[in-house]
N, C-alpha and C positions, 0 to 999 in steps of 0.2 A: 361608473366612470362618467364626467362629466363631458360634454362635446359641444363645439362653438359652435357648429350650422345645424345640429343636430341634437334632437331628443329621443332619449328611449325610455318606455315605461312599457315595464309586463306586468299583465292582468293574473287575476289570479286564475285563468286556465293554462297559462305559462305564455303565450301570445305577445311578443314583444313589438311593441308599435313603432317605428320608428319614423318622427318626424322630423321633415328638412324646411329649415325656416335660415337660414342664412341673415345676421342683426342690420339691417340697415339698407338693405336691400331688396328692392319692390319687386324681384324675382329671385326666384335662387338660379347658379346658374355652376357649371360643372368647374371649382379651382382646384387649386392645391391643396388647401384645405378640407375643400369637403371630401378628395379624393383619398386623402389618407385616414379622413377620421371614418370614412363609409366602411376602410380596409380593417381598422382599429373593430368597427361594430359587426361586422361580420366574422371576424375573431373570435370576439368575446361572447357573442351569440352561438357560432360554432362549439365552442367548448365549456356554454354552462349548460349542465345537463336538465337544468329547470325550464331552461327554453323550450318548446315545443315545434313554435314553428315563429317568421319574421313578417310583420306587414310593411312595408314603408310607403310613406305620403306625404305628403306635402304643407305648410300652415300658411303658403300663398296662396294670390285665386290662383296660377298657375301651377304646374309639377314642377318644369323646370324647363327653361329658357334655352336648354344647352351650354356648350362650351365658353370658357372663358378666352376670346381667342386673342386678348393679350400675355396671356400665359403661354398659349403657343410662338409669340413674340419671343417672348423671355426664352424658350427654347432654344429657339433659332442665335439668338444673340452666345446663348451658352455655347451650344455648336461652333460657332464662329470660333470663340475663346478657344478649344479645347482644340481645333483644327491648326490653331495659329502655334497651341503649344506642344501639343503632344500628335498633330499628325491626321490624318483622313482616318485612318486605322480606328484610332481612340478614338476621334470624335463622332464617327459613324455608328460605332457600337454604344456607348455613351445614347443618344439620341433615338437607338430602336430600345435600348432599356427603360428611359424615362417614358417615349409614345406608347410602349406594352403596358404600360404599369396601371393604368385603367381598362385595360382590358383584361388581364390577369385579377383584378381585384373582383371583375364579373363575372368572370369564369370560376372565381371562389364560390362565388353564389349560389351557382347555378350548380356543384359539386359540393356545398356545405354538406350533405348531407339532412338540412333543416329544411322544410319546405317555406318559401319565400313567395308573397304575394303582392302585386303593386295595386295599390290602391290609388288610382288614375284621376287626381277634382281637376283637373285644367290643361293645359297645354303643355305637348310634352315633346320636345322637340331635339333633335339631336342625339348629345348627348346622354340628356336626360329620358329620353326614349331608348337607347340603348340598356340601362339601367332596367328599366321594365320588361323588356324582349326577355333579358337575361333571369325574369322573376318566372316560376314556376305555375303562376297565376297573375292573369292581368283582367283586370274589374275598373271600369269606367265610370264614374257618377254622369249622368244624366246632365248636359250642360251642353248647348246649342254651338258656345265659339269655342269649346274644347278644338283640337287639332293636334293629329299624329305624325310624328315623321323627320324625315332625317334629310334636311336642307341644305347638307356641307358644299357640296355640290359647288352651290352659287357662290361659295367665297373660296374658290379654288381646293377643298380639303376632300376625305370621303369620312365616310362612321369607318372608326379605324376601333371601335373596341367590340367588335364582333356584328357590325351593322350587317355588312355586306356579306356574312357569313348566314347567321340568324335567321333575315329576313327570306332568305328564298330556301333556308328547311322549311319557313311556315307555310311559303307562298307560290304559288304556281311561277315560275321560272320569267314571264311576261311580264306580269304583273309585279314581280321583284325588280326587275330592272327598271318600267318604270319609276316606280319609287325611287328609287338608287340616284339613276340617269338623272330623272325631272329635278328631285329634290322637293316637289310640289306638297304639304302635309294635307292628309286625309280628313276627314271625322269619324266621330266613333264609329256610326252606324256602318261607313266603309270599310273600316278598320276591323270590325266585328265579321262584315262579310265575307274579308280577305283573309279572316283568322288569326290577326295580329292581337287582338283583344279576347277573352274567352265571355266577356257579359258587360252589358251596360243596365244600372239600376238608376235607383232614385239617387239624387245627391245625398240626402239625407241618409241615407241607407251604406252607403258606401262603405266605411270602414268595416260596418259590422258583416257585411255578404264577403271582405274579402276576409274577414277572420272565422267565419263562417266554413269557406271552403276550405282551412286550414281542419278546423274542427272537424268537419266530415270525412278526415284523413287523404287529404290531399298530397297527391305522390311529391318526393322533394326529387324529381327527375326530369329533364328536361327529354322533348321528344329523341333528339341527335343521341342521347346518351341511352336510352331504351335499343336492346340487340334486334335487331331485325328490321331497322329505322327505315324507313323508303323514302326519297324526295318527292314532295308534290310532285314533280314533274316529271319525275324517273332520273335516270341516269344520264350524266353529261352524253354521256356514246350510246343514248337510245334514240328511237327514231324520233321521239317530240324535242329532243336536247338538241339530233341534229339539222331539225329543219327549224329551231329557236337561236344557235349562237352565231352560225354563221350570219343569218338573216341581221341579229343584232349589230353583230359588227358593222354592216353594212350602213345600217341605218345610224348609228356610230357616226360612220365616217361621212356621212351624207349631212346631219346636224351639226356637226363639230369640228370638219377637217381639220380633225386631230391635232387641235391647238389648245386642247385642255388635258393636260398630265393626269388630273383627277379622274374623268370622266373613263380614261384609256386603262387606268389602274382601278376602276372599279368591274370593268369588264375582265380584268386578270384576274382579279379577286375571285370574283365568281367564277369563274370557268375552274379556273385551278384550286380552289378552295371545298367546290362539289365533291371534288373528287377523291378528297381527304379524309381522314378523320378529324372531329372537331378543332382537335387540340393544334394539330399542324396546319387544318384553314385559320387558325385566330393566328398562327406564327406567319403564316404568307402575308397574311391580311397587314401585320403590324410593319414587316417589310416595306412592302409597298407603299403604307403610308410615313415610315421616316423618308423613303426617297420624293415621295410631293411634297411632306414640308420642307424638302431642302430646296424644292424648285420655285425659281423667283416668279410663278405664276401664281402660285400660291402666297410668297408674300404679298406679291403686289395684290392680289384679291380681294387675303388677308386687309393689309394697309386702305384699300380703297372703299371696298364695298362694305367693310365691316365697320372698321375702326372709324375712320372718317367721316363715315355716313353716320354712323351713330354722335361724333361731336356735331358735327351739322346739325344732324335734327335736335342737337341740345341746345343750338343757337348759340354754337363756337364763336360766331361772329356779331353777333346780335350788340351795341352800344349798352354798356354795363350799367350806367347812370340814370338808364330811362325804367321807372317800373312797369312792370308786365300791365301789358293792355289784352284785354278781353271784348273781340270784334264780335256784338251781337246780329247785328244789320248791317247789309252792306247793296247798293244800286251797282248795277253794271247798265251801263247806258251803249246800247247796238247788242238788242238781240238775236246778231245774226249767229251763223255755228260756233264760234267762237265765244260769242258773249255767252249764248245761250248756255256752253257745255260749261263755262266758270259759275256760273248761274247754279246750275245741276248740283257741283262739287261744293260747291257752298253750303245749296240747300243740302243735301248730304250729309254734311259733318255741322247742321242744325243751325245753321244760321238763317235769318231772314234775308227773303233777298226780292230787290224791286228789280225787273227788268224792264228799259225803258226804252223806246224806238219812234221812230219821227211818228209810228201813227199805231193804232191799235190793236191793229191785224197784224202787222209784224212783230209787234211784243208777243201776243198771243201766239204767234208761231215760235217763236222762242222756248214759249212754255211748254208747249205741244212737242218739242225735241226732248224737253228733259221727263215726259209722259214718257215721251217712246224709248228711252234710257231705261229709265225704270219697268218699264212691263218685258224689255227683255229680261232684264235682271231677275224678275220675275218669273218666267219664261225657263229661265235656266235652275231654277231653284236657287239663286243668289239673295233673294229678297222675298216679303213677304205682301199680300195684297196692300194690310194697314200699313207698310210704311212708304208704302207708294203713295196712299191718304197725308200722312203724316207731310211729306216730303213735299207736294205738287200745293201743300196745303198754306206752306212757306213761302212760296214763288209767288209772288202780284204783278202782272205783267202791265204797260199801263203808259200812255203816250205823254203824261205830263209830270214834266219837270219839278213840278212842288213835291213830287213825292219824294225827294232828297233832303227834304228839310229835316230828318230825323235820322239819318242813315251816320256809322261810323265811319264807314270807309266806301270810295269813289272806283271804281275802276271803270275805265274809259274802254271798248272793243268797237270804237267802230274802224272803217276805213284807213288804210294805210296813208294817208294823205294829207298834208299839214295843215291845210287850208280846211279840212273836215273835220280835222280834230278842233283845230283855233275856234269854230267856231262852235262845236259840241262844248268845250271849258268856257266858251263866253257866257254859254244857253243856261251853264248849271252854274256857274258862280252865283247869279242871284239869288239862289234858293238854298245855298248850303249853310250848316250851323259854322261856325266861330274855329272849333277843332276839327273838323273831319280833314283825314285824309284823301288826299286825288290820290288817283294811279292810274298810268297810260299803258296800255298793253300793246306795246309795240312790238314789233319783232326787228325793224332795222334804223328807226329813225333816233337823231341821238336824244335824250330825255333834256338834256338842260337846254336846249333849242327850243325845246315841244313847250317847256318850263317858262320861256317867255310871253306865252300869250295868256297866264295864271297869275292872279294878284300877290299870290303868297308862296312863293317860289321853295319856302324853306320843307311846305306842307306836299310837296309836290316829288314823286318817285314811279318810276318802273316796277311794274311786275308783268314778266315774259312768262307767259304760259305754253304750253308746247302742246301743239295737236297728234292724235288726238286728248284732249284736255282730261277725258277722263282714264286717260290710262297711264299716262305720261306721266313718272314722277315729281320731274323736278321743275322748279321755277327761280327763272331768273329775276332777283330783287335788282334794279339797276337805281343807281346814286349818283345822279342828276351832281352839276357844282354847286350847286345850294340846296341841294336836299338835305335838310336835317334832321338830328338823331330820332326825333321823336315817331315821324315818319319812315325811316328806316326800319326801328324796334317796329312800326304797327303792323307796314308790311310782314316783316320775318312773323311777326306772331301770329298774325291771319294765312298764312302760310303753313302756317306748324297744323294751326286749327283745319284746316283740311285736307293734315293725313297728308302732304308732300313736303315731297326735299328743297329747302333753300338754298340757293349758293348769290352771294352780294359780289355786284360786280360793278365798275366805276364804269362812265358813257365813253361811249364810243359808237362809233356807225359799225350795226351789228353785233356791239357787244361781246358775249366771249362764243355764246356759241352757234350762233350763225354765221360770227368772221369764220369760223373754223368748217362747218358742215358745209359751207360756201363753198371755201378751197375743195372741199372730196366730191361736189355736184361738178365744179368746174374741171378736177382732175380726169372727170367721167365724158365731159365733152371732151378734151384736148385730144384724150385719149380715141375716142370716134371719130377727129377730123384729122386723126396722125394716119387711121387707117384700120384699126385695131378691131375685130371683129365684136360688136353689139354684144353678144353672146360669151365671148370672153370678160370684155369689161365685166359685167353684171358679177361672173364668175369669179372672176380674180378677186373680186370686191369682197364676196362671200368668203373665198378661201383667207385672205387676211383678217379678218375677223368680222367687217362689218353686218351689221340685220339684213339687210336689204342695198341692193348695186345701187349705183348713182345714176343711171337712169331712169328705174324704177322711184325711187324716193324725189328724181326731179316731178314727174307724173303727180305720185302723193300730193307734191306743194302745193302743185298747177306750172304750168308751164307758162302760162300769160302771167301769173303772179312773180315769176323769175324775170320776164320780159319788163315787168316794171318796175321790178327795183332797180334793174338793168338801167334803166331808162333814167327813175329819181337820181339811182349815184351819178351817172353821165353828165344831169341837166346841173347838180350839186357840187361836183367834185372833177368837170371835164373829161375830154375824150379818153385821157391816158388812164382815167381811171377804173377802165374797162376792158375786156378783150375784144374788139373790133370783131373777130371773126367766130365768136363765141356770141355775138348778139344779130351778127348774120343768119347765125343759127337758127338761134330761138324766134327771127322775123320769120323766118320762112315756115319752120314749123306751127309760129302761132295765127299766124298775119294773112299766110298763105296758103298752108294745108289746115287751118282752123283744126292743130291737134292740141287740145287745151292742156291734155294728163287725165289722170284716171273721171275728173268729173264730167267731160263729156263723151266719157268710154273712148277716146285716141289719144296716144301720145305717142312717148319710145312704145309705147305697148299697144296692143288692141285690145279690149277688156269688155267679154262675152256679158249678154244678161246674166242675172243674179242666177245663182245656181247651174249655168247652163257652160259647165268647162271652166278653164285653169285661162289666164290672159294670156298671152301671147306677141314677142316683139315683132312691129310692125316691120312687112316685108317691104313695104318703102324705104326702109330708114338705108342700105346701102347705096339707092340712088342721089342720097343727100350727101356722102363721102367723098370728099374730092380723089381718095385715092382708097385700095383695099389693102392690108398687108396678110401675106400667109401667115398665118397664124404658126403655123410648124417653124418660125422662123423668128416667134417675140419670148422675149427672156419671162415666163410668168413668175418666180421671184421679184425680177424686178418690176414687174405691174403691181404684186402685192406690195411691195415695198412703199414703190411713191405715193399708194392711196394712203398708207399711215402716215409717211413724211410729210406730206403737204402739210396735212392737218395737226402735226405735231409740231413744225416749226410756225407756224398760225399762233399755236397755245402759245407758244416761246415771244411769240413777237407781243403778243397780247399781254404776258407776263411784262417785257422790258416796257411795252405802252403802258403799264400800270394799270391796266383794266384789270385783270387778274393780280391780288395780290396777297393769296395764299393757297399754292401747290393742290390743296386739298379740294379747294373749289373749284381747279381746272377736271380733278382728274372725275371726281363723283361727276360733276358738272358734264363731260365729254360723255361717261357711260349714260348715266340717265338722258342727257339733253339730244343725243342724238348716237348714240349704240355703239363709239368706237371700244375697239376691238376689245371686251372687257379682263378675257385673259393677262394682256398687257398690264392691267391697273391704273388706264386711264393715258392721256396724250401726254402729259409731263412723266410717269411712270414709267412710260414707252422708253423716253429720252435717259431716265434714271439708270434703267435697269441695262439697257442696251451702254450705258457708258457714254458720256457728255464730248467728249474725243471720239469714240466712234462714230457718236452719231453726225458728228459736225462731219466728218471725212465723206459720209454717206452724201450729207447734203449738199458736198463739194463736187462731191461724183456724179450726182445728179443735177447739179446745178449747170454743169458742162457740158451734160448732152441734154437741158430741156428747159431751159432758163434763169431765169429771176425768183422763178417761184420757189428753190428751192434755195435762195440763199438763205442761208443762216444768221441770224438778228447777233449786232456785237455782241448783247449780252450773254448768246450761246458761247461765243470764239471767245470770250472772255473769264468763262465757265468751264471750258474746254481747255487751256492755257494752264490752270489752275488747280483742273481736277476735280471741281466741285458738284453738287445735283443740287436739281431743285428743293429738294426737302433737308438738305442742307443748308444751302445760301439760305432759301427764304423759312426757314424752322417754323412751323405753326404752333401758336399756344397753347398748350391741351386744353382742357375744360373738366374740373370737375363734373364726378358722376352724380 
């Protein structure tokens, strides 16, 4: 029989290969298609009696990319349908029948009675790593960025075809949950350690060691199905289980205050799945995962981190007209931390890069930060000594300006201050070629302002990078009123080329996500000079979804860097456009307790030497409170509440400002740029899913007991009147795959 993602040839020792190549497709990845036709080959493999035994591998470099989780879309939308016509009843069942159905095709497998081997050449993730769990033999080729594991995790979902079953009969009960919980994928060598692999060979060697172990009468049984099977770890109600789930939960609830449905239902899985027989843990399992794809945490995950992200980094937005440009070289001029780490992430993803600084020694220190980058990396086993040669080999550190005369593209890092930058673009105009791209890396000032002290205003754009530089995904491309396409397209594509996420956003003071992270540093003061205990805020912060409180992440900034923007919007934009007793604040703490934030070890926190203890909030900060309030006495709902609202009716305002003008790049834009609450699926997501009528009532409710800040922009009340969401009004244009 022929198969569209799939080829099968058997040798003449009966040994049936089966390869997944999926036509047009620079991964395979788990559809409808391949899911039926894998069902069709283990059929027809089960009942020809010539068969012997089955390898299956792959004809990408990868195995398999995992799920198709627009197909899980299509679920969800089916569900809808069937709820609407036939009832909760029908569509409930309906939806655990179709999520079972690749779990049930595995579990054929692994019960064929044929012994099945994976033959492992690349990455095999998810999905497509569930597939191998379920092989009776799993054999890895020898290949450095191979990677195992099952990452649903992060886009709200869990391994729902025997992941969370599988993995902790093979693995000690700790070590299953991490995997599980993290979602982080391993290497062979790990994987081999943990016992998720049984051998890692030469590449070349690979198909034949797993046809190999087929020939040397390799059992067609899986261990769970062998009588007298024991868990690595013992029994849920033995003494290691009960000093492992309780403990876990704990740590659960401590990581996640249980705002992720996936993470809560992977710990069910487990616990009540041990204690089954296989067959009835793969029925629990399937359960629990029809009830998180119905939970709007999972779409929105789904919608943001998956789907979005992925049209993003295809350059959904990128000017159609301008052909792909390819940035070989590129100057960052102000080698300080900032220049320096753009500098790193450059040379990183093989570009050249000049770093240039008023004098020698400070370029040179520049380079000397992206040394000490790389010898950690080093250091951790992330990297190897020659590409730390290769990488430092790229970087020319160097005090004069002629060195721009052959670069493609400009990015500007020095000093936050207009008059510093005017005259850093006066210093390099003279020496640039005819095409090269400028770019300012501002973080608040507006670009088409910055754009006036630049000859060629059309060559002239933003790129907002986010500290730290090398961890941080995303960057903001900002479009200046005369920034033209060409420039637009050079940025996104120098972007793309170093491996982060772009989101295009029009000027504005602050742009899209500083207006926004602004509002939840400033919700973090109001909140301390209402009375509200230091210790609570930070917490409250955490429990509604954010990384890190709004005192701690003011420290992160610096606190004198807060004092100054404080100070340019004031001198720019007048007194009203400040909070008078919020820059009272920040004098006294920077002006007069000289507590800068974490980089002179004082701020909201005290922060021990390196190694030496955990930081801790400074016990001054209650004599700075004009009043204290008993905490047994503040609503923490609604403390969680306003740190998401501020910052979501911000997105909202910034949407009808026309700086944001596709849903998509607010909501990726919010999680990468600065951590809001990723469950949600982003600040507009927030508004979507919560209901555009709810949410406005919220902001009304809150706008009456704590001001201005929480009014709602017309075009929410307008939105709201209506019925509408944001990814309906403003519908994003897909982009071909």
């Amino acid at each position: 029989m022929a198969y569209k993602n799939f080829k099968v040839e058997t040798d003449s020792d009966g040994i049936a290969l089966v390869t997944w190549d999926i036509p047009g497709r620079s991964m395979n990845v788990l559809d409808e298609t391949s899911t039926s036709e894998l069902d069709a080959i283990v059929k027809d493999t089960t009942a020809d009696a010539a068969v012997k035994g089955v390898v299956i591998t792959s004809a990408k470099e990868a195995f398999c990319a995992g799920a198709d989780l627009s197909m899980l879309e299509g679920m969800n939308q089916a569900y809808a349908k069937v709820f609407k016509e036939q009832g909760e009843t029908a569509a409930n069942q309906m939806l655990f029948e179709q999520s079972r159905r690749f779990s049930q095709v595995l579990r054929s497998i692994e019960t064929s009675g044929k012994p099945w081997a994976a033959a492992i050449n690349g990455l095999a993730l998810g999905g497509g790593f569930e597939i191998t769990l379920c092989c009776h033999y799993r054999v890895a080729g020898e290949n450095p960025k191979t990677r195992l594991g099952l990452p649903e995790v992060k886009v709200g979902l869990f391994p729902g075809a025997g992941g969370t079953q599988r993995v902790p009969r093979l693995v000690p009960p700790q070590d299953a949950m991490t995997i599980l919980l993290k979602g982080d994928p391993v290497t062979i060598e790990k994987a081999k350690a943990l016992n998720l692999i049984h051998a890692i060979v030469p590449a070349a060697d690979l198909i034949k060691a797993a046809k190999d172990w087929i020939k040397g009468g390799g059992k067609a049984v899986a261990p769970w199905d062998e009588k007298g099977f024991k868990l690595p770890g013992g029994p849920v109600f033995s003494k290691a289980g009960m000093m492992m789930f309780p403990a876990g939960n704990a740590i659960y609830r401590r990581e996640t205050y249980d705002n992720y449905p996936a993470a809560r239902a992977i710990m069910s899985c487990v616990y009540e799945g041990l204690q089954l027989p296989i067959d009835a843990a793969l029925r629990v399992e399937s359960r629990y995962f029809t009830s998180v794809l119905r939970s709007k945490e999972a779409a929105a995950m789904i919608r943001s981190l998956f789907l979005s992200m992925q049209e993003l980094n295809k350059g959904a937005r990128r000017p159609k007209d301008v052909p792909p440009t390819k940035v070989k070289k590129i100057a960052v001029i102000g080698a300080g931390f900032m220049g320096a780490s753009v500098g790193y992430v450059s040379a990183r993803a093989g570009l050249d890069v000049v770093l240039i600084d008023r004098d020698q020694e400070s370029a040179d220190k520049g380079k000397a930060h992206a040394q000490k980058v790389i010898e950690d990396q080093i250091k951790k086993g992330r990297a190897k000594p020659d590409d730390a040669e290769k990488l430092l080999a790229r970087i020319t550190p160097t005090a004069d300006y002629a060195a721009l005369k052959d670069v493609d593209l400009v990015i500007e890092a020095v000093f936050e201050d207009r008059k510093v930058k005017a005259e850093t673009f006066a210093k390099a105009q003279d020496y640039l070629k005819p095409d090269v791209i400028f770019a300012s890396n501002t973080s608040t000032l507006p670009i088409t302002s910055l754009a006036e002290s630049f000859k060629d205003q059309g060559k002239f754009v933003g790129i907002h990078f986010f500290s730290p530089v090398e961890k941080m995904m995303l960057v903001e491309i900002i479009k200046g009123k005369n920034t033209g396409d060409v420039a637009l397209a050079t940025a996104l594509d120098y972007v793309r080329q170093i491996g982060k996420t772009p989101i295009v956003v029009n000027d504005s003071r602050g742009f899209f996500a500083n207006r926004c992270v602004g509002r939840y540093v400033a919700e973090g003061n109001e909140m301390f000079l209402e009375g509200v205990p230091p210790a609570m805020i930070e917490n409250c912060a955490k429990m509604a979804g954010m990384p890190v409180g709004p005192l701690s992440l003011s420290d992160e900034v610096a606190l004198d860097l807060g004092l100054k923007i404080m100070k340019a919007t004031e001198a720019d934009l007048g007194p009203n456009a400040i909070n008078p007793d919020q820059k009272k604040l920040m004098v006294e703490m920077v002006e007069k307790q000289g507590r800068l934030g974490r980089k002179n070890s004082k701020g909201f926190y005290d922060y021990p030497e390196k190694g030496k203890g955990q930081k801790s909030l400074w016990p001054g900060l209650s004599a700075l409170q004009p009043k204290q309030l008993d905490p047994d006495t503040l609503d923490v709902e609604e403390l969680k509440q306003r740190f998401l609202v501020v910052q979501a009716v911000e997105a909202a305002r910034t949407v009808e400002d026309h700086v944001v003008t596709d849903p998509r790049e607010a909501d990726v834009g919010s999680i990468l740029g600065f951590g809001f609450a990723p469950f949600t699926g982003g600040t507009l997501s927030y508004i979507d899913f919560m209901g555009t009528k709810t949410f406005v009532e919220l902001c009304h409710k809150l706008e009456a007991k704590y001001g201005s800040r929480f009014t709602p922009p017309k075009l929410l009340e307008e939105m709201a009147a209506k019925g509408e969401t944001f990814y309906g009004r403003f519908a994003p244009k897909k982009v071909a795959a």
